[in-house]
VOPAGU-2260 file (C-alpha; in pm, 1 decimal, decimal comma):
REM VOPAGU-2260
SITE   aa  ch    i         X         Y         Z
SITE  UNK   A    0    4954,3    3355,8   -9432,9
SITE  UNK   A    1    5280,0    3271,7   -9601,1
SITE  UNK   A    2    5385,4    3640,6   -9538,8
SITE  UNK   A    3    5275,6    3657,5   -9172,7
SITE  UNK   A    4    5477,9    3347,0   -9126,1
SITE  UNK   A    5    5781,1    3502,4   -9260,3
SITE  UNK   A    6    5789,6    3775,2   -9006,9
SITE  UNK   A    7    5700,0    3539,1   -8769,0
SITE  UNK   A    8    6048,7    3358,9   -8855,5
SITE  UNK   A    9    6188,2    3687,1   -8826,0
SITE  UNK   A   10    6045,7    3805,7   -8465,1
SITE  UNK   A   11    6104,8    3437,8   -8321,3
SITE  UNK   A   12    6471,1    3502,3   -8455,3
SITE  UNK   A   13    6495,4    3829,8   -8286,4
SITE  UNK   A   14    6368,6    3682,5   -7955,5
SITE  UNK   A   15    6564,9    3385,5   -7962,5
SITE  UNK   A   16    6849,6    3604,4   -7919,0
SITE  UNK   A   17    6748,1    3819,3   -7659,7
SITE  UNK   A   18    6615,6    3492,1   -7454,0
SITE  UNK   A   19    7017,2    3421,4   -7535,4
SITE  UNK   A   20    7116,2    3726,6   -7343,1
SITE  UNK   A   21    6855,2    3649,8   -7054,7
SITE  UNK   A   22    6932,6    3283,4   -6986,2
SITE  UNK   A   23    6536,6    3196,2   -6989,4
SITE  UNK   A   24    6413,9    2911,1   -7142,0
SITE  UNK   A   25    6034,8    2877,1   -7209,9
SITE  UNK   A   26    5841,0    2765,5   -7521,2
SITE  UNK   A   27    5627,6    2988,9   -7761,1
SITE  UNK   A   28    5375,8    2899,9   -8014,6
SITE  UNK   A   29    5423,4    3226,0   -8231,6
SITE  UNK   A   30    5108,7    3128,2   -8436,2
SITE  UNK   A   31    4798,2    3014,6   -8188,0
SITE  UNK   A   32    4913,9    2637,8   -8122,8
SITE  UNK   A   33    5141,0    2486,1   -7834,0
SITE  UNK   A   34    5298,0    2132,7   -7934,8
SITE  UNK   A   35    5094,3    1879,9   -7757,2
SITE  UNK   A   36    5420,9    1775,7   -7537,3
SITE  UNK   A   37    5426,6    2143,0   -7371,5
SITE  UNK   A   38    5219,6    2132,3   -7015,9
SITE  UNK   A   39    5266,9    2535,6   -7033,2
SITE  UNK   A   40    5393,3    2795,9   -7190,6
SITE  UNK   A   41    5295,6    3091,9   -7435,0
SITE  UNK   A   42    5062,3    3163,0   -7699,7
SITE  UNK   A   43    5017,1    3428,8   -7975,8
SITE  UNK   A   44    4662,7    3466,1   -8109,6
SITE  UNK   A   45    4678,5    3677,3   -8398,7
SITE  UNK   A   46    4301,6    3680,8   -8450,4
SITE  UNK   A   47    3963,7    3483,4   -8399,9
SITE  UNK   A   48    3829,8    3574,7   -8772,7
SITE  UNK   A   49    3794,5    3105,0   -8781,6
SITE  UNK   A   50    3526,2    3178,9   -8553,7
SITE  UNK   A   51    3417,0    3503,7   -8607,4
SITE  UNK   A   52    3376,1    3439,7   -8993,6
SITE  UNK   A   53    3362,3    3064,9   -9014,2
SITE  UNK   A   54    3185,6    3081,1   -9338,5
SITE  UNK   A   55    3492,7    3314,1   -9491,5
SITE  UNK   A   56    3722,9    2972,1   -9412,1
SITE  UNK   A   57    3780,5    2655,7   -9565,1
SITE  UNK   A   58    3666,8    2388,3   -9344,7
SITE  UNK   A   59    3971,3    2204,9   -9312,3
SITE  UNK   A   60    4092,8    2533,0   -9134,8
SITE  UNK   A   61    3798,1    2557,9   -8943,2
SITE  UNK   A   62    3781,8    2200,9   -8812,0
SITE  UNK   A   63    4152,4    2253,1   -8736,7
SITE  UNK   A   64    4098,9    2570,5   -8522,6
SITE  UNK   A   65    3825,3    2385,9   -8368,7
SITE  UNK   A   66    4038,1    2069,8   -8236,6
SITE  UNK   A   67    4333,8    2241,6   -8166,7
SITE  UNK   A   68    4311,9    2614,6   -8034,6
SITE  UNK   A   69    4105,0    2544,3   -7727,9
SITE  UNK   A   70    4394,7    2254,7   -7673,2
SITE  UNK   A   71    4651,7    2516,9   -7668,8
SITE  UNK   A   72    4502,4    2778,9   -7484,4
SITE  UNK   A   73    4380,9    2530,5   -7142,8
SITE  UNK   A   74    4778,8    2500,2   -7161,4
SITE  UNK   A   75    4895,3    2869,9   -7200,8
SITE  UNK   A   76    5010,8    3076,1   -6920,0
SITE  UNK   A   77    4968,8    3351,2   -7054,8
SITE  UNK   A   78    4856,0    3478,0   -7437,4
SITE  UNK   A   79    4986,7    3727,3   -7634,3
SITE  UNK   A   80    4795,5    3915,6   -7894,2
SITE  UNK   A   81    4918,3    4224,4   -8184,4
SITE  UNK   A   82    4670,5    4455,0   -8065,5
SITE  UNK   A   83    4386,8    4593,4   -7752,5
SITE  UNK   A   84    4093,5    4539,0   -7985,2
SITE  UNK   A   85    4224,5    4192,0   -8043,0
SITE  UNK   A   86    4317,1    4134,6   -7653,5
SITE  UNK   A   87    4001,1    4286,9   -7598,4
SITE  UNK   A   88    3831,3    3991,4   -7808,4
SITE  UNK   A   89    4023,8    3688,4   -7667,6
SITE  UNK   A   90    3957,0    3778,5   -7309,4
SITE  UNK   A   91    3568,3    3758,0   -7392,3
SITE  UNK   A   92    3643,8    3423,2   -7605,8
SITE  UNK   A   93    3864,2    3228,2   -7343,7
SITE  UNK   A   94    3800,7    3335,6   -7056,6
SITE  UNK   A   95    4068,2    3434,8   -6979,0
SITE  UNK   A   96    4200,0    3632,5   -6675,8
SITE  UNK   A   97    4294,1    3988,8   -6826,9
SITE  UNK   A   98    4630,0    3990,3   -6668,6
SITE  UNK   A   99    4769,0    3698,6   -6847,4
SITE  UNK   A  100    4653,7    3835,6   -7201,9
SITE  UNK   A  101    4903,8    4121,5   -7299,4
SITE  UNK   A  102    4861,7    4320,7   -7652,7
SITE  UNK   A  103    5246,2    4359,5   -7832,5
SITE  UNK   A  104    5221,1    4538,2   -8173,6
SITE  UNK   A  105    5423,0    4414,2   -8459,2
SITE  UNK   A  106    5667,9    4602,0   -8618,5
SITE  UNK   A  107    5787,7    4768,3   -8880,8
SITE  UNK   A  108    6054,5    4723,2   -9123,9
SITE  UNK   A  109    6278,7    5003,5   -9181,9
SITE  UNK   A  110    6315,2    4843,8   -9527,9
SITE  UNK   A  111    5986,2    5074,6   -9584,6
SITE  UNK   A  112    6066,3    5391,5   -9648,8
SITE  UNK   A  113    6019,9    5676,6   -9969,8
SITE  UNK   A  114    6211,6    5523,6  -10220,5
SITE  UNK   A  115    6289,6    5777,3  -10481,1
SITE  UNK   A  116    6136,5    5798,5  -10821,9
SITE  UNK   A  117    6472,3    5703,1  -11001,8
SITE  UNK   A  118    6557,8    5427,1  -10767,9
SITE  UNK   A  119    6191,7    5246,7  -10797,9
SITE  UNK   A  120    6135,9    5328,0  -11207,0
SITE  UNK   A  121    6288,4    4973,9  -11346,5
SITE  UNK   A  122    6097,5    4761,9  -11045,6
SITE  UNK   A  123    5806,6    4946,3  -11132,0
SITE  UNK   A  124    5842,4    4873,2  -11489,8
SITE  UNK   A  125    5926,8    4501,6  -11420,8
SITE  UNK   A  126    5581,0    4495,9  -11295,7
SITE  UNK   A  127    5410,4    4719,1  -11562,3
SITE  UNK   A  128    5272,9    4963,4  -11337,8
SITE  UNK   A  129    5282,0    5307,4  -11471,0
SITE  UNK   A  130    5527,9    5590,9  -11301,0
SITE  UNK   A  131    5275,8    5843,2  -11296,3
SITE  UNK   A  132    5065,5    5683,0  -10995,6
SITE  UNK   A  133    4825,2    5384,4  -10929,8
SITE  UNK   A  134    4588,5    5212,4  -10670,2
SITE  UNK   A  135    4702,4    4991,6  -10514,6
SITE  UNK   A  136    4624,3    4678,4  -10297,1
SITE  UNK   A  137    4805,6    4426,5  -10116,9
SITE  UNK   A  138    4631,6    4126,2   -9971,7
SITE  UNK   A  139    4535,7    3741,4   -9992,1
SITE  UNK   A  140    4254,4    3654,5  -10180,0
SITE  UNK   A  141    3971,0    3581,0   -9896,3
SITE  UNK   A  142    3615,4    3722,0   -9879,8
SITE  UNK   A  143    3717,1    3943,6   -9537,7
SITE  UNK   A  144    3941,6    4136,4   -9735,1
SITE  UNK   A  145    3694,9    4312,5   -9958,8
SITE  UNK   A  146    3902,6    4290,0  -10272,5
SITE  UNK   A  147    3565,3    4271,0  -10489,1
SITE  UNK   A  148    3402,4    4551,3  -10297,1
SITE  UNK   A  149    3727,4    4694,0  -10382,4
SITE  UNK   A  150    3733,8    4648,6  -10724,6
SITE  UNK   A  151    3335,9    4748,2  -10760,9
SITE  UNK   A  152    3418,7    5097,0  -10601,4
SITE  UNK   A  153    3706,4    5154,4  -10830,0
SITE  UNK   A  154    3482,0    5070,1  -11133,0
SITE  UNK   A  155    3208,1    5354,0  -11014,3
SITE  UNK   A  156    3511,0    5599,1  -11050,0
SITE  UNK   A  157    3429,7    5805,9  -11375,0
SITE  UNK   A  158    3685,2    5667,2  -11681,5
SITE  UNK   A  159    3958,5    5912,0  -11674,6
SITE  UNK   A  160    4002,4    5914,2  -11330,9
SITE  UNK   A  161    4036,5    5492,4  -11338,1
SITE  UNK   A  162    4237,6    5594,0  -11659,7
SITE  UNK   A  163    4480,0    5786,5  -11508,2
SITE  UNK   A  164    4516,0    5580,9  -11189,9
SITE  UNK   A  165    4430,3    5233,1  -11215,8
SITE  UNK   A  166    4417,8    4949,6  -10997,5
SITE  UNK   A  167    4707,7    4751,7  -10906,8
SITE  UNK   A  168    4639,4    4433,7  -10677,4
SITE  UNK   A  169    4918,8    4225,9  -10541,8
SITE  UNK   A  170    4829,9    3909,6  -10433,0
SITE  UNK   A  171    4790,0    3512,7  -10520,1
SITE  UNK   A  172    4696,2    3300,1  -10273,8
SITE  UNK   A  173    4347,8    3258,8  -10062,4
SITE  UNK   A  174    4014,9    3040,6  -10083,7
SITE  UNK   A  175    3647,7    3166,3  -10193,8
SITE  UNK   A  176    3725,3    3362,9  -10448,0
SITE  UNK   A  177    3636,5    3222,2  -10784,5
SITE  UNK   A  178    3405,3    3558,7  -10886,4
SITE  UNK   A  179    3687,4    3777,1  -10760,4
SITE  UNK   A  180    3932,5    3665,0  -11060,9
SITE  UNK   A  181    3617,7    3704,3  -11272,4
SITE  UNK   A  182    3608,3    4039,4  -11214,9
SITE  UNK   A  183    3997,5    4075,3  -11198,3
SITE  UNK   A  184    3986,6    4007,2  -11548,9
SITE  UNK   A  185    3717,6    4214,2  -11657,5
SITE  UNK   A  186    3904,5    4479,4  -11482,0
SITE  UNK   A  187    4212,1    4392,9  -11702,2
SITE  UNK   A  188    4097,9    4344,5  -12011,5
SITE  UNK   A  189    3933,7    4669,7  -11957,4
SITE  UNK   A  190    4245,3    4848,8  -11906,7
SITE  UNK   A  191    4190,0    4971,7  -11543,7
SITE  UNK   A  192    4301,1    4691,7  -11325,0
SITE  UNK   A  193    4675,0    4565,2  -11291,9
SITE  UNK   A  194    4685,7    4179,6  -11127,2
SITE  UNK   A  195    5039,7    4186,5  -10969,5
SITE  UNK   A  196    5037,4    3835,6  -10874,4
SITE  UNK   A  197    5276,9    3747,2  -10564,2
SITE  UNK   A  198    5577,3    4014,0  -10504,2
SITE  UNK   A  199    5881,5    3928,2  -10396,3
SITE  UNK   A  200    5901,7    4188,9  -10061,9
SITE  UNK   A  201    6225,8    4310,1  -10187,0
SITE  UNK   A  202    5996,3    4476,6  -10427,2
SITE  UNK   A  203    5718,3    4609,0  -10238,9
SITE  UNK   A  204    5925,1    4921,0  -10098,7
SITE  UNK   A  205    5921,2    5070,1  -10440,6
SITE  UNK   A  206    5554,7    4951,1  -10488,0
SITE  UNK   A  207    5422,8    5130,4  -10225,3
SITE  UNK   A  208    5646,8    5415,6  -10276,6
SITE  UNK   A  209    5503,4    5429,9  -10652,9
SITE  UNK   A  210    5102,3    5458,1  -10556,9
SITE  UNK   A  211    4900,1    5703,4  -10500,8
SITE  UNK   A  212    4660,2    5558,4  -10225,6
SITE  UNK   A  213    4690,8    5247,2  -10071,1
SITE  UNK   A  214    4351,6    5100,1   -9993,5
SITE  UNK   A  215    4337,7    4784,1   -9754,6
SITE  UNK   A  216    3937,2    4731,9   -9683,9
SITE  UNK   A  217    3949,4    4434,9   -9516,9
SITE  UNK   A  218    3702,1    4393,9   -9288,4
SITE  UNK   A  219    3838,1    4192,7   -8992,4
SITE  UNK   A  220    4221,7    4196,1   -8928,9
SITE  UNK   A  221    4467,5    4118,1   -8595,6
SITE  UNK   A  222    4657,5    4395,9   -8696,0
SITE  UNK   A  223    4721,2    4495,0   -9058,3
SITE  UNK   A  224    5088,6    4546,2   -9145,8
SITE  UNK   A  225    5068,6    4623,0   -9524,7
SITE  UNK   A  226    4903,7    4997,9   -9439,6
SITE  UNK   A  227    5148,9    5066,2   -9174,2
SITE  UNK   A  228    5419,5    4940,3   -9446,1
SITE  UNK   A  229    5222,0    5170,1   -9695,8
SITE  UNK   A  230    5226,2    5479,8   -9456,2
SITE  UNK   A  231    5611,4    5427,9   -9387,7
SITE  UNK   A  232    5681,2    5442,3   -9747,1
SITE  UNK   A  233    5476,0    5769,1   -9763,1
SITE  UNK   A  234    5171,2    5700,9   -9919,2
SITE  UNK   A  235    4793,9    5783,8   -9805,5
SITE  UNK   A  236    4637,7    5516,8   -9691,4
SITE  UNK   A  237    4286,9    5402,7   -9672,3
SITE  UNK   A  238    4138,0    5146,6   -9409,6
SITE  UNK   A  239    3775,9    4976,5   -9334,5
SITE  UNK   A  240    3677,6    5153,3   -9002,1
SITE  UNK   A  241    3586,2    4790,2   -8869,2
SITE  UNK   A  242    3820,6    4548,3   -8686,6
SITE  UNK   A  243    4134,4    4689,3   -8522,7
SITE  UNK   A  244    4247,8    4898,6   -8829,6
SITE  UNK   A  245    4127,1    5266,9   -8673,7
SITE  UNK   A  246    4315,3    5132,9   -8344,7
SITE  UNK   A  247    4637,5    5052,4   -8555,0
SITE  UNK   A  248    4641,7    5307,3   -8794,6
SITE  UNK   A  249    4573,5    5608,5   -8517,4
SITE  UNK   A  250    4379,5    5817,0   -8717,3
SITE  UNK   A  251    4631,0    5870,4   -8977,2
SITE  UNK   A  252    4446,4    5667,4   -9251,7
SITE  UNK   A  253    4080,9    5762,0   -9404,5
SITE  UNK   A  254    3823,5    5526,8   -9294,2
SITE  UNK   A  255    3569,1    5389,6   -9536,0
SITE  UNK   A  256    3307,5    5117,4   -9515,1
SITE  UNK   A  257    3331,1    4873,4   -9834,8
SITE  UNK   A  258    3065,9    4725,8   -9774,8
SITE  UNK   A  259    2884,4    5011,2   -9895,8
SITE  UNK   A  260    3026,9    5023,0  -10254,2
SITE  UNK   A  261    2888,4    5381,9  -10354,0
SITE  UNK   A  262    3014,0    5531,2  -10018,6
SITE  UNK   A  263    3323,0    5365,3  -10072,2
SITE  UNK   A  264    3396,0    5502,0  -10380,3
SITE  UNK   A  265    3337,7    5865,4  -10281,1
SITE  UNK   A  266    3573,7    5787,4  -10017,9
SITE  UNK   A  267    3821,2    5658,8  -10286,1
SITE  UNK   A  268    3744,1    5929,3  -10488,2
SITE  UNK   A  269    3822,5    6199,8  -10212,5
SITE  UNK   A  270    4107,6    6015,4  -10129,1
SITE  UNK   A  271    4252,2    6060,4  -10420,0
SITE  UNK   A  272    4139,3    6417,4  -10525,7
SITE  UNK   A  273    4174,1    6579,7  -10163,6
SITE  UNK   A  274    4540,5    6761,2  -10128,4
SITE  UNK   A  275    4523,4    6900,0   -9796,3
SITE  UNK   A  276    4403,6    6562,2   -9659,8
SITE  UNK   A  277    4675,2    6412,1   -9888,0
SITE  UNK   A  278    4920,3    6586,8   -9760,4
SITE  UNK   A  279    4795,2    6537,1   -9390,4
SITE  UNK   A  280    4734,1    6142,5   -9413,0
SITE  UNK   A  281    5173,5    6135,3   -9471,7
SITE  UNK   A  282    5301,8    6318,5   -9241,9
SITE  UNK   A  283    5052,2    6175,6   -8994,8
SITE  UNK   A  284    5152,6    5820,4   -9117,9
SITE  UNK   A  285    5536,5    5895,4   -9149,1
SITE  UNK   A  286    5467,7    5940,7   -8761,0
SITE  UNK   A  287    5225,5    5703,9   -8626,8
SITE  UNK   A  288    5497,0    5422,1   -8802,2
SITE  UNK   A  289    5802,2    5555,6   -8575,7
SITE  UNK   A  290    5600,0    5389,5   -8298,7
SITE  UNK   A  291    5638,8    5001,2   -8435,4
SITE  UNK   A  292    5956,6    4873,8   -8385,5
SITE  UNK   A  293    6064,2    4521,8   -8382,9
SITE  UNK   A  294    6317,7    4602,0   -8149,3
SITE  UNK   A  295    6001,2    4709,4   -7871,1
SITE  UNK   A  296    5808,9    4379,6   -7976,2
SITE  UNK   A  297    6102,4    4188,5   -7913,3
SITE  UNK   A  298    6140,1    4373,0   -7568,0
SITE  UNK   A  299    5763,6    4300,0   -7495,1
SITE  UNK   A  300    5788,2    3972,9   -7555,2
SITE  UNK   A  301    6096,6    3899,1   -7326,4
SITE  UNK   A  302    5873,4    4090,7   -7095,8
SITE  UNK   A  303    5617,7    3836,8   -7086,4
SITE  UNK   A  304    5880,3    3597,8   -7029,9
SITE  UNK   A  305    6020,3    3681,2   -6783,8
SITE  UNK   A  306    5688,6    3774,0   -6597,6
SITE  UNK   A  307    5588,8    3395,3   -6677,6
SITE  UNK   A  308    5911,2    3260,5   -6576,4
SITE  UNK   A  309    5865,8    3421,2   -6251,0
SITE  UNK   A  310    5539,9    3268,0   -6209,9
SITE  UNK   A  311    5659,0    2930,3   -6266,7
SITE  UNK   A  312    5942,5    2928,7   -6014,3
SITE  UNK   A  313    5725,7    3062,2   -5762,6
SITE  UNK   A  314    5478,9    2772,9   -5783,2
């Protein structure tokens, strides 16, 4: 959450500017909620996993969701979602007409990139993770991301392969997940897991850049930005085929169902052992990345704008 809303900062930055060059005035709630004072304007639902997953929440957040979203959304013009399985999802939830919901993926930082071996060998080492190669995962700490299923895969793996590339999770924060840093530290005192703890994103470049498959299994997502930021850096990727992750990832990333921990780690196991696909799964993701720009969000956005603007002042 804390990372979403730092790109969130970011984008409203970026539009803020271009509303600048547009003269347009018009209030956005960037993450699902309108201030009770706005009578209209426009809304960004990221997801509906509060009411898809209710159980996978804290209450608090649920109740919150409850009271407030519906609120927002009798007020909204028009909604804006990070993805067509998404939009797909709040048009059957609100209600609402088709033409005022409008899908805008996220971007990508160009931050993410191949960072050489030289370049990322003293982060890497600042984090202990080995410069041969390593899992890796990067995530909060809720039940619908599948760490545990995760980490139960990895542990099928026969010992040299978890010997030779462990586990490296990135990753503090989250609710639910008291047997999940049980098994973190079995992991770890085992020698095959690596608990990262929070990284500072000036980091994570180099941290993708240093793994050898980057494995994001969560099963319900609005749009999924770490495996986009994996595939930019050059790394094969790996995604639960549930949720919007096949949409987003455009079949550059292997598939895998984590739910199914013996499946999943023959996927994992693949993944890692399979050159040709390998190979395949970054170019195809080096690609599939050039498409998310911040710089076409931003343009999206301003388009919905402006289309909402134009509504108004024809009322």
């Amino acid at each position: 959450m804390e990372l979403r809303r730092r790109r969130g900062h970011r984008l409203v930055s970026r539009v803020s500017r271009a509303l600048a060059r547009h003269r347009i005035n018009l209030f956005h709630g960037p993450n699902y909620f309108l201030p009770d004072w706005a009578e209209h304007g426009v809304v960004t639902v990221h997801d509906l996993s509060v009411f898809r997953f209710p159980e996978l929440h804290p209450t608090e957040r649920v109740s919150a969701f409850e009271r407030g979203l519906r609120a927002s959304i009798d007020r909204a013009s028009h909604l804006i979602t990070d993805c067509e399985t998404i939009r797909r999802e709040v048009i059957d939830f609100t209600g609402f007409s088709p033409d005022h919901v409008t899908a805008i993926p996220l971007g990508v930082s160009s931050n993410f990139r191949l960072v050489p071996a030289e370049v990322r060998q003293a982060i890497l080492a600042r984090h202990g993770l080995p410069a041969g190669g390593y899992g890796l995962t990067l995530s909060s700490f809720e039940p619908r991301k599948r760490i545990a299923s995760l980490l139960r895969a990895w542990r099928l793996l026969p010992r040299p392969v978890r010997d030779r590339i462990p586990l490296a999770i990135a990753g503090a924060s989250g609710w639910k997940n008291e047997t999940l840093h049980d098994e973190i530290r079995e992991g770890t005192r085992e020698g095959w897991v690596i608990p990262l703890g929070f990284v500072p994103d000036e980091d994570l470049p180099a941290l993708y850049s240093g793994s050898t498959l980057f494995v994001f299994p969560s099963i319900y997502e609005g749009f999924g930005l770490p495996p986009l930021e994996a595939m930019a850096s050059g790394v094969p990727t790996m995604v639960a085929s549930s949720s919007c992750l096949e949409e987003v990832t455009k079949g550059a990333a292997m598939l895998c169902q984590p739910d199914d921990i013996d499946a999943f780690a023959d996927d994992i196991a693949r993944a890692l052992e399979d050159e040709p696909w390998r190979q395949r799964a970054i170019s195809a993701g080096i690609q599939v990345v050039e498409d998310y720009t911040w710089e076409r969000c931003v343009d999206e956005t301003v388009g919905v704008y402006q289309q909402v603007m134009g509504k108004l002042a024809d009322r």
